[in-house]
C-alpha atoms as one frame of an Amber mdcrd trajectory, in Angstrom:
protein
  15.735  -9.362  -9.101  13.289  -7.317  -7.161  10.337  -8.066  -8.377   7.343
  -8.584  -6.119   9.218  -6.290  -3.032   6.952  -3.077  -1.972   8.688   0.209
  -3.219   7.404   3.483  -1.345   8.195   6.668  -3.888   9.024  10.437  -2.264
   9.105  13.180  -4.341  12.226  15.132  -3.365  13.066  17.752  -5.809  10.823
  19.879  -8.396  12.162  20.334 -11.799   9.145  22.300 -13.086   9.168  25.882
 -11.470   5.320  25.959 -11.358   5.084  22.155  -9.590   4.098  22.138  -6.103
   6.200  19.914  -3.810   4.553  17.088  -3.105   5.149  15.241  -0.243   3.426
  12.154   0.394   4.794   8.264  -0.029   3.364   6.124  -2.794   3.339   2.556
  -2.266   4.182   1.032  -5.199   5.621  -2.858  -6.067   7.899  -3.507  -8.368
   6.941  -5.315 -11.255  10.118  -5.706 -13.357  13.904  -3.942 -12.792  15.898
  -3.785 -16.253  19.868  -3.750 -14.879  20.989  -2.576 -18.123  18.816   0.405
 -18.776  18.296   1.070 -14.997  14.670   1.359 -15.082  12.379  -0.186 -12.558
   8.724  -0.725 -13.454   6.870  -0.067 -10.376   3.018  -1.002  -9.903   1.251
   1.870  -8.319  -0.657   0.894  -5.589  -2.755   4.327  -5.722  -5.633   5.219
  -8.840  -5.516   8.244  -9.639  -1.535   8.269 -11.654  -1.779  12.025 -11.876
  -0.306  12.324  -8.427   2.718  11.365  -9.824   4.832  14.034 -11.689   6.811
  14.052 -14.649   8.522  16.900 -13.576  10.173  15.868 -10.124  13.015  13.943
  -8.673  12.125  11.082  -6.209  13.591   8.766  -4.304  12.252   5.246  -4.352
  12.916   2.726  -1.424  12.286  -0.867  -1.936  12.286  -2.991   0.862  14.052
  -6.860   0.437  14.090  -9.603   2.920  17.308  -8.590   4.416  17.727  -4.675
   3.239  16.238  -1.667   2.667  17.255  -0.025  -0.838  17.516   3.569  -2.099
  17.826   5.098  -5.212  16.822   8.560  -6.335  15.304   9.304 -10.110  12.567
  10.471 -12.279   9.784   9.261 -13.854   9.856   8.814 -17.613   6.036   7.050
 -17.819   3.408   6.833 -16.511   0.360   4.489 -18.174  -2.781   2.612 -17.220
  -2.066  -1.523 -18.449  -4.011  -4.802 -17.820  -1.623  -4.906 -14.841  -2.457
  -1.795 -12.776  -0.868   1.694 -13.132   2.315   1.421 -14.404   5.318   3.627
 -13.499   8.546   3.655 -15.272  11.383   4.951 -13.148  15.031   5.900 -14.563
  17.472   5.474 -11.856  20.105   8.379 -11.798  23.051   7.058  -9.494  22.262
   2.862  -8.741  21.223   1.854  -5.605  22.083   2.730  -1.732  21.591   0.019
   1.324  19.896   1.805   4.173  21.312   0.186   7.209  19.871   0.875  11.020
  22.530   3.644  12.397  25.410   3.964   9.990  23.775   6.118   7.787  23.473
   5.457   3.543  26.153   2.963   2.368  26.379   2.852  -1.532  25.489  -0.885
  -2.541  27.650  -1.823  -5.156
């Protein structure tokens, strides 16, 4: 479903009370979305997967032809495959369209 579309990743909340808040964007791709479990399998674009926290919330924007999406979770995984460094994400409340000056609209 979204497979292929460029995902940046924000850190926006620290569960782990000794984390520092990290705040750069992650450029990712999505490599497979599971509707049922809401997980998305993102494809980090970066090396080094420790820059990614297991103990943090983000929010993950993937960008469509005619949309920007939202969605705000945690990582579960993070691994090393034959197809890059993997990500799993577990999406906490579905998805949000961005749109230009109305604010977030839930996409249902």
């Amino acid at each position: 479903m979204y497979e292929g579309n460029p995902a940046d990743l924000r850190m926006v909340k620290l569960i782990s009370a000794d984390a520092v808040l990290d705040e750069a964007i992650h450029k990712c791709q999505v490599f497979k979305y599971d509707m049922e479990e809401d997980f998305i399998y993102l494809e980090l674009k970066e090396n080094d997967l420790t820059t990614i926290s297991l103990d943090a919330k983000y929010r993950c924007y993937i960008a469509t032809r005619n949309e920007l999406l939202c969605c705000t979770g945690v990582v579960k995984e993070r691994f090393h495959s034959e197809d890059g460094n993997m990500l799993v994400f577990r999406i906490e409340n579905g998805f949000y369209t961005i749109s230009d000056g109305d604010g977030i609209e839930k996409n249902m």
